[in-house]
N, C-alpha and C positions, 0 to 999 in steps of 0.2 A: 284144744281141738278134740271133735269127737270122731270116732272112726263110722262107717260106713254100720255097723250093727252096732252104732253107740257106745263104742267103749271109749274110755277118756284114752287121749294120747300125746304125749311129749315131743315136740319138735325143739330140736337142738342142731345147728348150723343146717335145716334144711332134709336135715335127717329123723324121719319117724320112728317114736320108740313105743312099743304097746309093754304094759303090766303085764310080767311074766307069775312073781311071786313073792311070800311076804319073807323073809330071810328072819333068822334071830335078831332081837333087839332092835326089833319096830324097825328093819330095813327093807327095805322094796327094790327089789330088782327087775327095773326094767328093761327089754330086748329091742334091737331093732326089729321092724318087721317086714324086711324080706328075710325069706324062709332061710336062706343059704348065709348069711350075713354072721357073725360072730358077735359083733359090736353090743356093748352093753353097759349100763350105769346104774350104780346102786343109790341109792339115795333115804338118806334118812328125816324124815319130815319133807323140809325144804334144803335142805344139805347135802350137797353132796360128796359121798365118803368117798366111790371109786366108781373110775370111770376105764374103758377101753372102746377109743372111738376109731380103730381099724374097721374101715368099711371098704367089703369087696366090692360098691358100687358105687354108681355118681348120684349124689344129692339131687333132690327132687326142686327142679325149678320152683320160684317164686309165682308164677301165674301156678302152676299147678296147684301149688298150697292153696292158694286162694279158692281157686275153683272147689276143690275139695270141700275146703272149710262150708263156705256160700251154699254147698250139694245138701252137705250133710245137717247143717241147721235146717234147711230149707225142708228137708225129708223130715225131720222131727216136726218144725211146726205145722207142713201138712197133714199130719198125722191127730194134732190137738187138733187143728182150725178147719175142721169138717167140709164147713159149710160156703166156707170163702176160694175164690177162683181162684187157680194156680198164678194164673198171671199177674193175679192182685197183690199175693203172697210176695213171689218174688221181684214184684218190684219194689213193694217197701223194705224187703230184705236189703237189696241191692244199693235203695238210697241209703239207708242206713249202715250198709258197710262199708269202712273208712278206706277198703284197699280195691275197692271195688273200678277203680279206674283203671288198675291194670289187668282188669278182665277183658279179652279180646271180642269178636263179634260169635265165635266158632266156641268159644266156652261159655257164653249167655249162653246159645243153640243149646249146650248139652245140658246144660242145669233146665232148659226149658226142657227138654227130653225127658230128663232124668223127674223131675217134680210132678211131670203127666206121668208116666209109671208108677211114681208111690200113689198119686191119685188116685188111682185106677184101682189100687191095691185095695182099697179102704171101703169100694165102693162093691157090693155081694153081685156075682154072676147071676146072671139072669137063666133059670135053668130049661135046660134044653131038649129033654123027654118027662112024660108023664111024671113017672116017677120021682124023679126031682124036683119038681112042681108040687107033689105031693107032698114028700118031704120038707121041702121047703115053707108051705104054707101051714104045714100040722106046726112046727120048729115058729114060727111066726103066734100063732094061737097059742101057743104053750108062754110065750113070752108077756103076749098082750092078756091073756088069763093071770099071771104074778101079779104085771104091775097091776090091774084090775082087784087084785086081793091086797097090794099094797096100800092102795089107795084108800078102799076102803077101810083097811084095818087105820088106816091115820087118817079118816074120817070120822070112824066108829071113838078113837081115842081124844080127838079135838071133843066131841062132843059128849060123852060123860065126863070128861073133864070140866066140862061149863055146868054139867049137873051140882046144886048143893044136896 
């Protein structure tokens, strides 16, 4: 599972552990991640050496995880897939997730929430005085001027290349 700003994460009875740090002898100590929580497991490769699974809290339900997981894939491939409707996204996500049945109607609701927000993200504010406008359309020119020089330059090189 990946967390919320993409960092890989360990789920272990229910309980989330994020990558704290790499220890001597290629061991990795990872943390829970509520802040207050003590709980922690070292592990080396896929081994693991030492664990301490006292946790001052209650394990994060089964739908939760899911929804989670479902949020946070769904944020990354709106992120690649520009150009395809959110609603499109997740619903091939949703067929294709195997635990997706014990997603409620009120956890669809927020992945649909939450998927228009990353949307939304990707998409540049339309701006709102002069100036920004300004800005915005020099920053536009300055872009379409490159690829404009790009292109030509891998025009100019296709064709003295066909030169003998």
């Amino acid at each position: 599972m990946f967390s919320e700003k993409g960092t890989k994460l360990l789920i272990i009875d229910n309980y989330k552990f994020g990558f704290q740090k790499n220890l001597a002898d290629n061991i990795q100590r990872w943390i829970c991640t509520k802040r207050k929580c003590k709980a922690y497991i070292k592990l080396n490769g896929d081994c693991l050496c030492e664990e301490v699974l006292t946790h001052n809290h209650e394990s994060e339900d089964d739908g939760k995880l899911v929804r989670q997981k479902l949020t946070n894939s769904l944020k990354r491939k709106c992120d690649k897939l520009i150009t395809e409707r959110p609603s499109k996204i997740k619903r091939k996500e949703i067929a294709s997730n195997i635990h997706s049945e014990s997603l409620l109607q009120n956890d669809i609701n927020r992945v649909h929430k939450y998927l228009n927000a990353a949307k939304l993200r990707t998409i540049p504010k339309l701006p709102s005085n002069l100036e920004e406008l300004h800005k915005s359309v020099s920053e536009y020119f300055i872009i379409c001027i490159l690829y404009l020089h790009l292109v030509m330059t891998i025009v100019d090189f296709q064709i003295n290349d066909l030169k003998f």
